[in-house]
N, C-alpha and C positions, 0 to 999 in steps of 0.2 A: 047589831048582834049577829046576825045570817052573814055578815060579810065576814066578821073576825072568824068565827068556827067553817068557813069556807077555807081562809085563810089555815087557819091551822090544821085541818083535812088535805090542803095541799105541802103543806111541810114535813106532815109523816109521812105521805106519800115517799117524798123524796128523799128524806132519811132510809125507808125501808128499802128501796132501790139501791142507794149508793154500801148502806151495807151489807145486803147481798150480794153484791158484786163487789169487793174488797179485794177478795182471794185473786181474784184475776187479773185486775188492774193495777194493784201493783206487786211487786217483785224484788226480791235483793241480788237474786244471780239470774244470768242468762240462761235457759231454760236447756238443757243437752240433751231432749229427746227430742226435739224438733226433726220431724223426719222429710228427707229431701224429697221436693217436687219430682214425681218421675212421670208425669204424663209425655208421651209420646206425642211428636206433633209431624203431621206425615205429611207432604205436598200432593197435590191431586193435581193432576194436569189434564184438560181437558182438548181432545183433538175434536177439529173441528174442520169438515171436508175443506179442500178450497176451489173458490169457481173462478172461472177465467172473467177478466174484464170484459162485459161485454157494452160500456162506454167510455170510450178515452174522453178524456178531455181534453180540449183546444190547449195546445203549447208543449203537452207532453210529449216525448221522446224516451222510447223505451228501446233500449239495445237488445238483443238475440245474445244470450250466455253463448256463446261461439267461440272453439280455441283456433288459430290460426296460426302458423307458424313461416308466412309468407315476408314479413318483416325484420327474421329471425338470421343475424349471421351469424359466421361460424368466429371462433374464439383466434384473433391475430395474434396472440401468443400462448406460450403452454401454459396452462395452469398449473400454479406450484402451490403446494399443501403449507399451511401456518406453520411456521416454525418458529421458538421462544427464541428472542432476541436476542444475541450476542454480541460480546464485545470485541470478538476477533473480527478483522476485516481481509478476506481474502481478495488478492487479485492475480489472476493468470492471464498473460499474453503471448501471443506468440505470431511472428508476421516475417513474411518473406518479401522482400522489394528484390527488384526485377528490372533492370537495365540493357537493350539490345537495339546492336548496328548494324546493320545489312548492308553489303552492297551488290547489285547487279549493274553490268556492263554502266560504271560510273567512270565516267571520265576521268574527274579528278583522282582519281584513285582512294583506297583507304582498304583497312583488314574489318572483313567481320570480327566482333566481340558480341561477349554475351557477360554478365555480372550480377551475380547472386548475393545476396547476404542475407541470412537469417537468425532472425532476434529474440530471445525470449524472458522476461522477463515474469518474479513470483517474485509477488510478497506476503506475510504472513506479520499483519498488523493489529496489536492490541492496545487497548484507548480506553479506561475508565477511570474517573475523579482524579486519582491522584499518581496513575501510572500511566506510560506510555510507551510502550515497546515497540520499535521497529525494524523488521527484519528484508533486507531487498536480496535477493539474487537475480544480478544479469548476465546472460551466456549470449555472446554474439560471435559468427563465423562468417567470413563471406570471402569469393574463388571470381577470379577473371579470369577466361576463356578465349584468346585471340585465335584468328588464323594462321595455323603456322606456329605456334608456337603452347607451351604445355603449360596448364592451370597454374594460377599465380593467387597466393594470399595476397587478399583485399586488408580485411579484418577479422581481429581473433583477441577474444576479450572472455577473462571470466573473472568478474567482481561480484562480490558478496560484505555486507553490510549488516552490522547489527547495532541498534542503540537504545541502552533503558536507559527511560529518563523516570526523576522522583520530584514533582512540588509539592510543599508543604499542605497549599490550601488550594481550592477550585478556581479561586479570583484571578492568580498570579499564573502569565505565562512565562515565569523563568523556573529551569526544572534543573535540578543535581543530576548531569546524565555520566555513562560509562558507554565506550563506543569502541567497536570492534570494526576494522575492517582487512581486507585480503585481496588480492589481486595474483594474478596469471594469465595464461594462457594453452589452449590446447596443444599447438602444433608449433612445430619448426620454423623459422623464419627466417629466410635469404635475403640476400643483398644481391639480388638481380643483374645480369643474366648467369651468375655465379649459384648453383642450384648445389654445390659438396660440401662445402663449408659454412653454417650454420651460424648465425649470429645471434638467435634465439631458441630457447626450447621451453617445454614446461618445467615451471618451477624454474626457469632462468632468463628474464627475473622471476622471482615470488616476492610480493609485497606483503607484510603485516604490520598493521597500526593497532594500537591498545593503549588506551588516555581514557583519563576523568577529566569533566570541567563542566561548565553549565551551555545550558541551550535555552534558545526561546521558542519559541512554538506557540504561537498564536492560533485560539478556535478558527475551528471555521477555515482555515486556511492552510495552502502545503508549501509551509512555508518553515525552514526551519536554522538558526542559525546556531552553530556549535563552536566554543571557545575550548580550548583543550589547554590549558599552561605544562601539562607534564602529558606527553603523548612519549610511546616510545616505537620505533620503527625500524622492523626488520626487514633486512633486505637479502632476500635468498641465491643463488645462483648456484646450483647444484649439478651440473654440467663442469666438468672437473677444465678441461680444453677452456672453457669462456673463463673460470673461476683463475686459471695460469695467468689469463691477459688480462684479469684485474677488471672486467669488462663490469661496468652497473655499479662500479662503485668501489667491487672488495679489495684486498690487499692481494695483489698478484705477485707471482711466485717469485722467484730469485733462483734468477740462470748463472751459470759459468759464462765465460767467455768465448764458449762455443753454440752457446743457447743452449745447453744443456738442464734440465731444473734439476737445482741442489735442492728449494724447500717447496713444496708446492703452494698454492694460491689458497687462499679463505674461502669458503663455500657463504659465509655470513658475512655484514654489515650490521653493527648495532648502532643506533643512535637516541639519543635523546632533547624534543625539542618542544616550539611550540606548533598546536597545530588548529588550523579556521579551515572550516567543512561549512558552507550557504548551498541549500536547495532550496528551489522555488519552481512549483509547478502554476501556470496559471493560464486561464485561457482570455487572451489579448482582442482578439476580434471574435467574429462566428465564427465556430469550425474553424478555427486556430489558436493551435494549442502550446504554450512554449515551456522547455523546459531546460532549466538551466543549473548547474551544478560545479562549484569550484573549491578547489581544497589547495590551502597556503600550509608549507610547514618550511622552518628554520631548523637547525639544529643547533643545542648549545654548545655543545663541546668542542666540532669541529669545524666548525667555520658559519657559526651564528650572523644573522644579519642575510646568507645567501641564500634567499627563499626559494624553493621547488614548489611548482606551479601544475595544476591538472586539472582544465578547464573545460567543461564541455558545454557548447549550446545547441539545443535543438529545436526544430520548430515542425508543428505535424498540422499540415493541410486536410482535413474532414471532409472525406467526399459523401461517403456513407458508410455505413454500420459496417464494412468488411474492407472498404479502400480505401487509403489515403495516401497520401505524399510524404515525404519527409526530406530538410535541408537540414545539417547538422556542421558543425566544426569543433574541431578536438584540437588544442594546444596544451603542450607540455614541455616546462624546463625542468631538469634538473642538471647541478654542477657535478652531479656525480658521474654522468653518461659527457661520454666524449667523441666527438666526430674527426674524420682524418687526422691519425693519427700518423706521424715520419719515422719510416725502416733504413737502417741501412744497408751496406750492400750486402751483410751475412744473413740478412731478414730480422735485424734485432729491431724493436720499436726502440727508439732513443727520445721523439717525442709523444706524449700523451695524445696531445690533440686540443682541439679547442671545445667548450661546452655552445650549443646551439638551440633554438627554438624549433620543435618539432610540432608542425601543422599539417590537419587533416580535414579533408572537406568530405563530405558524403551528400547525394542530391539523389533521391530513389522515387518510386512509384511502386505501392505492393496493395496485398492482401493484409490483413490483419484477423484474429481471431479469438476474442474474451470468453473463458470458460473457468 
């Protein structure tokens, strides 16, 4: 009996609890005056003296905070400021080689000389994914100096080069290129020891080549080979006297029978052929460097199959960052240029001449300098 009315003294208990607290515990909507926590919570930090070690312990090793600047060298090159990466690629050179023979009281005999040539070359090269543009100018000049006798052109050169090239994708190194090039020279050029009569001048020749065709161009490498099937090549001669004698190639004039000119000479040559341009720069041993460059072109029209040839190799000996050596050789045919040509006794040419292999050696010691 005391158990069961216990029993039930605790069951109204807990009816009476659970439903005064109804209201609270439960809910239909999420309550929107619930107001945000804004207590402040502040860090204390507490300083606290500090005292010096006064027991090391066995092993420790403690260093002396000390700056020292006895170990400190100075910067072996300039320091250059970040600059964002570009896809142009410059390069400027410029070197003077330097050749000289002395004699004192030599038996055998011989003339002082002295032999200058100076080089310079700029390129202005752009390279990314799917284009590649390359732009060369080379200017070269060089003067021999005997005893006893008045400065002599060595060499005299100014070509200039440009080639865009287009592949389709980054994989493939064959590219649709378009390729310009030009050739001259500064100064006069004699036929030794004959210094009045002039067998070259600027713009006589003048070369200009202008062709589409493809190239190959492999990364990584300066290596570049150009197929041209439609090149077209002018050939200038602008010196009216060279342009009479038909000299390089043009249609020379038409004299009377007293050498008189009735029509004068062509100052142009046009042709249309094919034309093969290979450069390959690459370095063979240490600090030898070689560089070699040959361009074939036929012409269709007027005498297809006779190739003209302009071959150059060079090889550049690395002493150091400003000196090196250079051996080179330059051959060139063309059937357009004629040597010894037969006058008769009024001074008329009656024959042309025969076409020849024109070869050049160059063997120097210089300075050089990239900026």
């Amino acid at each position: 009996m005391f158990n069961n009315k216990f029993t039930n003294y605790i069951l109204l208990a807990v009816i009476l609890i659970i439903t005064s607290t109804s209201n609270t515990l439960a809910q239909d909507t999420i309550t929107t005056n619930t107001q945000v926590d804004s207590t402040k919570i502040d860090t204390i930090v507490i300083r606290r003296k500090h005292y010096k070690i006064k027991h090391i312990p066995r092993g420790v090793e403690l260093v002396s905070p000390k700056i020292s600047f006895k170990n400190t060298k100075p910067l072996s090159k300039r320091f250059k400021r970040f600059r964002p990466p570009s896809f142009w690629e410059e390069i400027n050179k410029l070197s003077l080689s330097i050749s000289e023979v002395a004699f004192f009281n030599w038996k055998a005999g011989g003339n002082n000389s002295v032999s200058v040539i100076a080089n310079g070359r700029f390129e202005r090269n752009y390279k990314f994914r799917y284009i590649n543009w390359k732009n060369i100018l080379n200017l070269r000049f060089g003067s021999n100096a005997q005893e006893g006798q008045k400065p002599r052109k060595t060499d005299d050169a100014i070509r200039f080069s440009s080639a865009f090239s287009y592949r389709r994708d980054t994989i493939s190194n064959w590219y649709y290129s378009a390729k310009a090039n030009f050739n001259t020279q500064f100064s006069n050029g004699f036929k030794y020891p004959d210094r009045d009569t002039p067998i070259s001048r600027f713009m006589a020749p003048g070369y200009f080549f202008f062709g589409a065709g493809t190239s190959y161009i492999p990364e990584n490498k300066k290596f570049i080979l150009y197929m041209s099937p439609i090149t077209l090549k002018s050939t200038f001669v602008l010196d009216q006297n060279l342009a009479d004698k038909g000299a390089y190639g043009v249609q020379k004039a038409i004299l009377d029978a007293n050498g008189n000119v009735i029509s004068p000479g062509k100052t142009k040559l046009v042709e249309l052929g094919l034309l093969i341009n290979h450069s390959w720069e690459k370095e063979i041993y240490k600090n030898v460097e070689m560089d070699h460059r040959i361009s074939l072109y036929t012409d269709y029209l007027n005498s297809f199959g006779n190739i003209d040839i302009d071959w150059e190799l060079k090889f550049k000996l690395i002493v150091n960052k400003y000196i090196s050596a250079n051996i080179g050789t330059h051959v060139i045919y063309d059937d357009d240029i004629l040597f010894d040509p037969i006058k008769n006794e009024n001074g008329i040419v009656i024959d042309e001449g025969v076409q020849r292999i024109q070869f050049k050696q160059i063997i120097g010691v210089g300075v050089e300098y990239n900026f």
